[in-house]
C-alpha positions as CSV (number, residue, x, y, z in Angstrom):
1,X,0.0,0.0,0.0
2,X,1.3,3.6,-0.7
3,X,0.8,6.1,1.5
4,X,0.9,8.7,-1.4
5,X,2.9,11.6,0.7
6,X,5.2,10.2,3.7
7,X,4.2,12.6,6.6
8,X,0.8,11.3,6.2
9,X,1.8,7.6,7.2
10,X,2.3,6.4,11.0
11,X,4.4,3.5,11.8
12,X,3.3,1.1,14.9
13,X,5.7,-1.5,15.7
14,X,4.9,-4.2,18.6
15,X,7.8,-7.1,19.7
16,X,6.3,-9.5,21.5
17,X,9.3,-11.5,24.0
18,X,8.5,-14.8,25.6
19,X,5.6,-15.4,23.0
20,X,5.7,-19.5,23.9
21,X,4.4,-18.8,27.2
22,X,1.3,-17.0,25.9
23,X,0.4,-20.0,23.6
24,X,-2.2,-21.3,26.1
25,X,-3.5,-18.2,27.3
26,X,-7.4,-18.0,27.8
27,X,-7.1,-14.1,27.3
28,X,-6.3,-11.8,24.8
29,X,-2.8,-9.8,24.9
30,X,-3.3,-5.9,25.2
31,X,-0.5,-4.1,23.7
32,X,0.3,-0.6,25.6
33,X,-1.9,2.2,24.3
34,X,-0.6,4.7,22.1
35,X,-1.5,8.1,20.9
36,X,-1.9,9.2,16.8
37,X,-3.2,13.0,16.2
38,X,-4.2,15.2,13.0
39,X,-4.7,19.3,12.8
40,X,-8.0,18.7,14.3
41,X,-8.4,15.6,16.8
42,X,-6.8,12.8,18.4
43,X,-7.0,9.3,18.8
44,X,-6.0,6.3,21.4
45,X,-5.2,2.8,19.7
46,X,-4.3,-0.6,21.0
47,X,-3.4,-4.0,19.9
48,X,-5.0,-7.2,21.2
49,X,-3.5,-10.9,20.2
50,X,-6.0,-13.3,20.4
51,X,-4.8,-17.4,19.9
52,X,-8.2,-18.8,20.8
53,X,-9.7,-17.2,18.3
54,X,-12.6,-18.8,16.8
55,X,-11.0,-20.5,13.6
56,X,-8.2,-22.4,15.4
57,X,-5.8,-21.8,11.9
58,X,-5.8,-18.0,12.4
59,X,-4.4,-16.0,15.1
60,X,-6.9,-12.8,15.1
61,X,-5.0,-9.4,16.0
62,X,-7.5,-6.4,15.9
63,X,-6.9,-3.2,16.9
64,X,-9.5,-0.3,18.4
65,X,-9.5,3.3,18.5
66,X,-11.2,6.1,19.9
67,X,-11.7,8.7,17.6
68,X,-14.3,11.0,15.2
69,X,-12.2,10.4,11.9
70,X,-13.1,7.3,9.9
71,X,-11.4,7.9,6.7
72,X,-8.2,5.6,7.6
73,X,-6.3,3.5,5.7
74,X,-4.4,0.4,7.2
75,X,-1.4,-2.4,6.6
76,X,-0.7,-5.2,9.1
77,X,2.3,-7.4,8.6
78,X,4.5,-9.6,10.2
79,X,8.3,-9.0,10.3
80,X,10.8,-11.4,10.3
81,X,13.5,-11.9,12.7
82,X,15.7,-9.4,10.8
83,X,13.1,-6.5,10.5
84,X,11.7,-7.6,6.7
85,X,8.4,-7.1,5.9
86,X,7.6,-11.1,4.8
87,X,4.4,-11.5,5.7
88,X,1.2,-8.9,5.4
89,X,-2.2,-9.3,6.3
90,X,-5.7,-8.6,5.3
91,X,-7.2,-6.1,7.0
92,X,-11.2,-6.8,7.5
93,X,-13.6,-3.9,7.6
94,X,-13.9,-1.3,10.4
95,X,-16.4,-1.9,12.9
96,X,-18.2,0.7,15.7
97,X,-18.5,-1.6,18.9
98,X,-20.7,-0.8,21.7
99,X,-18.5,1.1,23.6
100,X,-17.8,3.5,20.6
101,X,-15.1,2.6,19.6
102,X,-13.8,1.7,15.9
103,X,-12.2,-1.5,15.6
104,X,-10.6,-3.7,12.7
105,X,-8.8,-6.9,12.4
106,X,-6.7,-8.8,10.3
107,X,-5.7,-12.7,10.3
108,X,-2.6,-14.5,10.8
109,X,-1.9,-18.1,9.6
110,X,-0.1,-19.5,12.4
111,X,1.2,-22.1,10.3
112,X,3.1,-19.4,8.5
113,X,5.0,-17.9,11.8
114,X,4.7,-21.5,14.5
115,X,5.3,-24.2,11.4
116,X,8.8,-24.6,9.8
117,X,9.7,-21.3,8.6
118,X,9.1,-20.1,12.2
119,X,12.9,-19.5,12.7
120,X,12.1,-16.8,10.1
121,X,9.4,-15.4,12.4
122,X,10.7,-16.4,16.1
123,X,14.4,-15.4,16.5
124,X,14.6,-15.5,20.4
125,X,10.7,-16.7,20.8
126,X,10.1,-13.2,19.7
127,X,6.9,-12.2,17.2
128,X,7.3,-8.6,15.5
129,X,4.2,-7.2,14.3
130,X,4.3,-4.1,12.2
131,X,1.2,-1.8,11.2
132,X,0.7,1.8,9.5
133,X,-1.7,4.3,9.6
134,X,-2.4,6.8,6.9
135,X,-5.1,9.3,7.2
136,X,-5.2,13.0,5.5
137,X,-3.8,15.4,8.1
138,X,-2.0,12.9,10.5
139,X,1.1,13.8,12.1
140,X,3.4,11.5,11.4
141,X,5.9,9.3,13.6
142,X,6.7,6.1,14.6
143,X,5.8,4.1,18.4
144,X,7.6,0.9,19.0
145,X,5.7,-1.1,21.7
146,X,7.6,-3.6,23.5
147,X,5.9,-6.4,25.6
148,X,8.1,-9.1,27.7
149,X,5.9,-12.0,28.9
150,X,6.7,-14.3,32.3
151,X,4.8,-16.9,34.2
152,X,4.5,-16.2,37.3
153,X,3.3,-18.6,39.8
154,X,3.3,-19.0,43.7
155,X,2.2,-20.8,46.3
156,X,1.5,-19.2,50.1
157,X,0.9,-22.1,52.9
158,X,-0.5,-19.9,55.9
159,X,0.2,-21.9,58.7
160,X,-2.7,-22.3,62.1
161,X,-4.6,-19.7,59.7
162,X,-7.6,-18.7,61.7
163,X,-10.7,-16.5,61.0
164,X,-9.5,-13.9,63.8
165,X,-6.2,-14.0,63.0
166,X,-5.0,-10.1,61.8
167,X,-3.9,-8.9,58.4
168,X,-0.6,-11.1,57.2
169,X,1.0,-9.9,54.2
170,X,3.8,-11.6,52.4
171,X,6.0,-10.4,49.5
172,X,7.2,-12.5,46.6
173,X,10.2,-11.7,44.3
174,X,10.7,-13.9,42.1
175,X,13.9,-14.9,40.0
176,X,14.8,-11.1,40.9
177,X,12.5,-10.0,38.2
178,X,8.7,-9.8,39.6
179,X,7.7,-8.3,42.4
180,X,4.0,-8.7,43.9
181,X,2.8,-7.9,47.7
182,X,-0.2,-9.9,48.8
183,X,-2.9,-9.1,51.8
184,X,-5.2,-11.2,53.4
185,X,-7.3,-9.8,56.1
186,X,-10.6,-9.9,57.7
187,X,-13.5,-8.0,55.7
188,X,-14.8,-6.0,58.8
189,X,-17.4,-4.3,56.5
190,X,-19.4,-7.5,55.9
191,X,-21.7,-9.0,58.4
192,X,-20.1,-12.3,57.7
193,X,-17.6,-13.4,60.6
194,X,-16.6,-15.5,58.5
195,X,-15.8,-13.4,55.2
196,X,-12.1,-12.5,54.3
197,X,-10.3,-10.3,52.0
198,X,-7.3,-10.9,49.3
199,X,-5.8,-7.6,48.1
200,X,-3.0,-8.2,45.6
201,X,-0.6,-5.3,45.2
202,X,1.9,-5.6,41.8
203,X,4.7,-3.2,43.0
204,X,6.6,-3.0,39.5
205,X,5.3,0.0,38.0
206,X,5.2,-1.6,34.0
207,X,2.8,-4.0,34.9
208,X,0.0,-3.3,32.6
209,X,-1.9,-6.8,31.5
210,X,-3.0,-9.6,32.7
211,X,-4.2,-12.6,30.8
212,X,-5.1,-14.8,33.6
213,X,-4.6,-14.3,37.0
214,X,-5.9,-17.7,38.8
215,X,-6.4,-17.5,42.5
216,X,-7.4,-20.7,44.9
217,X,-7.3,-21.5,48.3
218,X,-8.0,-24.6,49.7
219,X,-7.8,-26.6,53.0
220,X,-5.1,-28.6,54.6
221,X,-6.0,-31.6,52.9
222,X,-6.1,-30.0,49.2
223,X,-9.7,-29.5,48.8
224,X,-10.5,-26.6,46.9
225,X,-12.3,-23.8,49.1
226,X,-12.7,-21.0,46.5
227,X,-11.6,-19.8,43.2
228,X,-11.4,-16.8,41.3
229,X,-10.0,-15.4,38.1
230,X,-8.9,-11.9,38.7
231,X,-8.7,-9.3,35.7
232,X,-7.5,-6.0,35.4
233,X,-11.5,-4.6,34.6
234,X,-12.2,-6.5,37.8
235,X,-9.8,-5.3,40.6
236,X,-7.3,-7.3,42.6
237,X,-9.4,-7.3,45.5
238,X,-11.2,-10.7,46.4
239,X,-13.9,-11.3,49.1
240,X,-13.9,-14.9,50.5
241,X,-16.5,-17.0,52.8
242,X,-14.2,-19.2,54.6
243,X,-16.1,-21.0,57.0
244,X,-14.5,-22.6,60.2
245,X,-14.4,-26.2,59.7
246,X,-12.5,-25.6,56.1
247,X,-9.7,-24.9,58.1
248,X,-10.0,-27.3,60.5
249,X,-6.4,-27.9,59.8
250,X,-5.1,-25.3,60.7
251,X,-3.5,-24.2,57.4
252,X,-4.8,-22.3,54.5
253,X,-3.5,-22.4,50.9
254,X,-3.9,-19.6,48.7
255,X,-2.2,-20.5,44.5
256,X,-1.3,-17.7,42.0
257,X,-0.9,-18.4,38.3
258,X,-0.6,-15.6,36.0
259,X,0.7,-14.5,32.8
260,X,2.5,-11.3,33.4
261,X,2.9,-8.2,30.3
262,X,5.8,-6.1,31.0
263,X,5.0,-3.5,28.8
264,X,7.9,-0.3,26.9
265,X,6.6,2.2,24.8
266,X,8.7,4.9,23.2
267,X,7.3,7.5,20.7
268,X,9.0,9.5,17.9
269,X,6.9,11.9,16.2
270,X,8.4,12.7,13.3
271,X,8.6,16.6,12.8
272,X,9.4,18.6,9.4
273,X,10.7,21.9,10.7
274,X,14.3,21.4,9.6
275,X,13.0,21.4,6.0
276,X,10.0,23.4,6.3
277,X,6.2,22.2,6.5
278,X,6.1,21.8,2.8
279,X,6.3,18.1,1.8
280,X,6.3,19.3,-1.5
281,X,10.2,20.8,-0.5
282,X,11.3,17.6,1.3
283,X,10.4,15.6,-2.1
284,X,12.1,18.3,-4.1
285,X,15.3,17.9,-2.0
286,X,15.4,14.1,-2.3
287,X,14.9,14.2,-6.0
288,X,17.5,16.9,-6.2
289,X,19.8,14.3,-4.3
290,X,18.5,11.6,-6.5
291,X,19.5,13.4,-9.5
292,X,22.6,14.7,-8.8
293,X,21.9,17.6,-10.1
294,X,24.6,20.9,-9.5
295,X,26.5,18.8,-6.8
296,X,29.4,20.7,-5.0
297,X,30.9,17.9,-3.0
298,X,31.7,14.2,-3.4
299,X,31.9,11.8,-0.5
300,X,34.3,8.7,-1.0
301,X,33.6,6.0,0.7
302,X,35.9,2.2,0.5
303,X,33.5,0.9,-2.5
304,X,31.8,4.1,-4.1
305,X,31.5,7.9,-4.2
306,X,28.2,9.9,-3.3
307,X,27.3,13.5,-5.0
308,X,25.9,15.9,-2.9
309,X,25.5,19.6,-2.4
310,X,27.9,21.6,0.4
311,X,24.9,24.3,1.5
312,X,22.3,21.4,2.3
313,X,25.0,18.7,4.3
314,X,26.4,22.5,5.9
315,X,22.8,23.5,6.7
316,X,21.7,19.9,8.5
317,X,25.2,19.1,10.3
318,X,27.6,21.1,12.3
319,X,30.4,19.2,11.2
320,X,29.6,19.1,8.0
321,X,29.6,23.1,8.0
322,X,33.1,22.5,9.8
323,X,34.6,20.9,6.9
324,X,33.1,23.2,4.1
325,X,33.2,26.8,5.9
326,X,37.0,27.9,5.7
327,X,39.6,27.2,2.4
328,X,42.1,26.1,5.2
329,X,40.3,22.5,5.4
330,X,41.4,20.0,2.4
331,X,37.9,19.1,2.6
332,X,36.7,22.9,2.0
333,X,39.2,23.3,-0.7
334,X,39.2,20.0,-2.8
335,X,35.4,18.9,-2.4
336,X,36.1,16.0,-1.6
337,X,35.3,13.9,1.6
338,X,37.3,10.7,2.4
339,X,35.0,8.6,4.7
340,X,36.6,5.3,5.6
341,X,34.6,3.9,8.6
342,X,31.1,4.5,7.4
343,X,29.8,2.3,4.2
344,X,28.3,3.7,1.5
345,X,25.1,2.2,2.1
346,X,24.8,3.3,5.7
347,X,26.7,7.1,4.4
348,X,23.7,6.9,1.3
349,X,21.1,6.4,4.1
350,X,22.5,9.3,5.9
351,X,22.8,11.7,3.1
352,X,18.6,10.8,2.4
353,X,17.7,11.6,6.1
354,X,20.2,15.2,5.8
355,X,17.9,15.8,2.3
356,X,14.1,14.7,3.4
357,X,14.3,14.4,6.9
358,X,12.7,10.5,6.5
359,X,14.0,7.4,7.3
360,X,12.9,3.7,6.1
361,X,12.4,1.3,8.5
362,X,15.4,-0.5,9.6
363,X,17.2,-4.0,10.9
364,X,18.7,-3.8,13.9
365,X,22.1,-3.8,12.3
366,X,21.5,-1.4,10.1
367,X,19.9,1.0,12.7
368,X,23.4,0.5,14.8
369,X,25.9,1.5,12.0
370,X,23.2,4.6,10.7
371,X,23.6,5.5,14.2
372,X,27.2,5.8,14.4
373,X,27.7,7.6,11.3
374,X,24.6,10.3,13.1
375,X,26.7,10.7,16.0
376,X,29.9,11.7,13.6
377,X,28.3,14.2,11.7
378,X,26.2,15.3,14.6
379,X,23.0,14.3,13.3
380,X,21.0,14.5,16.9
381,X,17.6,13.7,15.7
382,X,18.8,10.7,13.5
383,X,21.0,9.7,16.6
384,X,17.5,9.6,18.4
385,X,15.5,7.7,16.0
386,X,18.3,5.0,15.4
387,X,18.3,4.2,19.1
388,X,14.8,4.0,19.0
389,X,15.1,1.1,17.0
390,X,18.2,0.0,19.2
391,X,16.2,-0.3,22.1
392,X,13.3,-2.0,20.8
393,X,15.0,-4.2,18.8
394,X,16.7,-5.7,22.0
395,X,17.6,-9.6,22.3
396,X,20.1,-11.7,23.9
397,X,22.4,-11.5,20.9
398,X,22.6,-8.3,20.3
399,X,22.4,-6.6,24.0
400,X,26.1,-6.3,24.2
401,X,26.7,-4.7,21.2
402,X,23.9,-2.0,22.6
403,X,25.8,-1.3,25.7
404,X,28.9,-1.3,23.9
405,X,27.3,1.6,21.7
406,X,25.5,3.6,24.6
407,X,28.8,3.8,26.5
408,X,30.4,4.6,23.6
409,X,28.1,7.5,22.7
410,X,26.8,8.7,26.1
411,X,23.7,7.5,25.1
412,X,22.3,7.1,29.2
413,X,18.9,6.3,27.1
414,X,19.4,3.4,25.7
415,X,21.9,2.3,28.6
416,X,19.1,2.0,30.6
417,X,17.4,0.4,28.2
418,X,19.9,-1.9,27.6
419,X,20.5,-2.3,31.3
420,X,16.9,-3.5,32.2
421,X,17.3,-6.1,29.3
422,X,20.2,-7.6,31.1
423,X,18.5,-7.9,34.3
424,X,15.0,-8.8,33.6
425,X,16.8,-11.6,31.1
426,X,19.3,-13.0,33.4
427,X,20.0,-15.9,30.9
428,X,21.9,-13.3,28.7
429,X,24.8,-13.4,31.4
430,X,25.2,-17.1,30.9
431,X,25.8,-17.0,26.8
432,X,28.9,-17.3,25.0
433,X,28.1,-13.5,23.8
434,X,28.5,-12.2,27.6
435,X,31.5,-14.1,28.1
436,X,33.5,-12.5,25.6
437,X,31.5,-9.3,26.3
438,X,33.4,-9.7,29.8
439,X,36.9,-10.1,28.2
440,X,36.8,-7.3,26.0
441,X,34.9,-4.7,28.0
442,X,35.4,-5.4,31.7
443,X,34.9,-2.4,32.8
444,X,31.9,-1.6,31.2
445,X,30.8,-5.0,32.1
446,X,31.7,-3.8,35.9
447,X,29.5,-0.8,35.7
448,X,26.4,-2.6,34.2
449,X,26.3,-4.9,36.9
450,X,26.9,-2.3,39.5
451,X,23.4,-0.6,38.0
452,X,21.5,-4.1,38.0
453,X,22.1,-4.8,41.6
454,X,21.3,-1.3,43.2
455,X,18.3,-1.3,41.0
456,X,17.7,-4.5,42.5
457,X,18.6,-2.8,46.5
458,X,16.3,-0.3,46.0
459,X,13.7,-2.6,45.1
């Protein structure tokens, strides 16, 4: 699908970690929300992944909005573990539900991303789903969503439990990654005596979904008191009638199974000013690139040579206008640039961004070399958009190579980002890829640990 002008189009990415767990989930997933807007009005989306959908070869992923405008135009696809675009989907007409709200969907064969090219789809039993908007006056931008699934699951034996006992509270942490405070205590505003009350208390403040959160208790001999489902809609309070001979044993067990969402969301509006609000200039300026047309300057790189034009590359980078400003440089008095650490692919995708101010989307790999050559040329907003991509693009192979770059770079942004990676996936410090991580950078490796456990001490 074209979009027919660029700023018109917004780009809605969604990385799905742990996906295997989800697989039996009752639920649907809910993506984090995020936010488009035009000249005139506003609108809040979301994604939800349903795999019990009612045709057991599709997974159904629909999305719902709240907003006046009905005129959009949509394309769903899957991406493949390197960032392609392999599979798109069909996008079924737009509904109004009940609550208002404008909702679509589009089908998935799951025997194109579970069967045998799932390696294609599933690097690190992570699903990438990729969707654009296009509606007349929308401001463009990109959001990349980031969702880490984990079971979590305990089991609280509350020994010589009794109905007058006071409020007990107990903490879990598990694996040193989720946190969750539970309270039982007597209902005093219910006539009952015999009437209880479960309060659940997630301290981690990304905790945003819940697909099943199953809650039991039974007596000493295993029999099965009560039981309760708990969803977000619902609360996390739970009112229980436990009657006195059910815990004739003294001790009361209370289960927890849940599937946990760990939800990231970073936005990055893209904004025109540095080449004017006409798109009509920004098109202009790439074809003038395009063309070659009147170039002043030639950039060598090891494999090829790139034309372009001293005012725009002095206009959009400060080092650029270094080079060019004063006879005295060789650069400023032969025209020539010799670049030997940037390819010409990566310098080409540069010089595009320095000419229309737009970027296509991009592997992780890519993304990490573009960003590089930004921070040379002191391209800021390209630096920012690259580590967008850096940080949502995270996994277990490639978080070393992130932290190598934010130190680097002074990129405190996407050290963090890169940081919480490393904790919350503590398997990453067991791989062959930490080990020589270790060796070559031990003192970066010194200071990320040093982060992860006073994050963990404040906790």
């Amino acid at each position: 699908m074209s979009c027919g002008c660029e700023t018109k189009c917004f780009t809605i990415t969604w990385k799905i970690e742990n996906l295997s767990t989800f697989s039996s989930a009752k639920e649907s997933l809910i993506s984090p929300v995020w936010k488009t807007e035009t000249t005139k009005d506003y609108a809040w989306w979301r994604f939800l992944l349903n795999p019990t959908s009612l045709d057991p070869e599709f997974a159904l992923t629909s999305f719902e909005r709240e907003m006046k405008e009905k005129d959009y135009k949509y394309e769903m696809s899957v991406l493949t573990s390197s960032g392609e675009i392999k599979l798109r989907t069909e996008i079924e007409n737009e509904i109004c539900n009940d609550r208002n709200r404008y909702c679509c969907s589009s089908k998935i064969e799951k025997n194109k991303i579970f069967g045998e090219t799932s390696d294609s789809f599933l690097l690190q039993d992570t699903l990438t789903l990729c969707c654009r908007i296009w509606l007349q006056n929308l401001k463009p931008g990109r959001c990349f969503l980031r969702t880490a699934l984990h079971d979590v699951n305990f089991s609280w034996v509350i020994e010589g439990f009794s109905l007058n006992s006071d409020s007990i509270k107990r903490s879990l942490h598990q694996q040193e990654k989720i946190l969750l405070t539970t309270f039982l205590y007597k209902n005093t505003t219910k006539a009952s005596t015999h009437r209880v009350r479960i309060e659940l208390l997630p301290d981690c403040e990304k905790w945003s979904t819940f697909n099943s959160c199953h809650i039991y208790i039974s007596d000493g001999s295993g029999q099965v008191i009560s039981s309760k489902y708990i969803f977000p809609a619902v609360g996390w309070e739970w009112d229980v009638v436990i009657h006195p001979e059910e815990c004739r044993k003294g001790n009361l067990h209370l289960e927890f199974k849940s599937l946990v969402a760990v939800d990231v969301v970073h936005t990055k509006p893209l904004d025109p000013v540095g080449l004017g609000s006409s798109n009509t200039l920004s098109r202009d300026l790439l074809l003038l690139y395009k063309k070659k047309a009147f170039c002043d300057v030639t950039l060598n790189t090891e494999d090829t040579s790139l034309s372009a034009h001293k005012n725009i590359l002095s206009t959009r980078s400060r080092v650029f206008e270094a080079m060019f400003e004063r006879d005295q440089t060789v650069e400023g008095r032969s025209g020539v640039v010799e670049i030997d650490d940037v390819d010409s692919e990566t310098m080409d995708r540069l010089l595009v961004y320095l000419y229309s101010d737009s970027l296509e989307d991009l592997r992780w790999e890519q993304a990490s070399v573009l960003y590089y050559a930004a921070d040379k040329y002191a391209v800021i907003p390209l630096k920012r958009e690259c580590s967008q991509v850096l940080m949502v693009g995270l996994t277990a192979d490639n978080v070393c190579d992130a932290l190598v770059l934010a130190d680097r770079h002074s990129d405190e942004q996407l050290m963090s980002c890169a940081v919480d990676f490393v904790r919350y996936n503590e398997e990453v410090t067991y791989s062959p890829t930490w080990e020589n991580f270790e060796k070559s950078n031990a003192r970066l490796t010194i200071k990320v640990l040093r982060q992860i456990i006073q994050q963990k001490v404040k906790k």
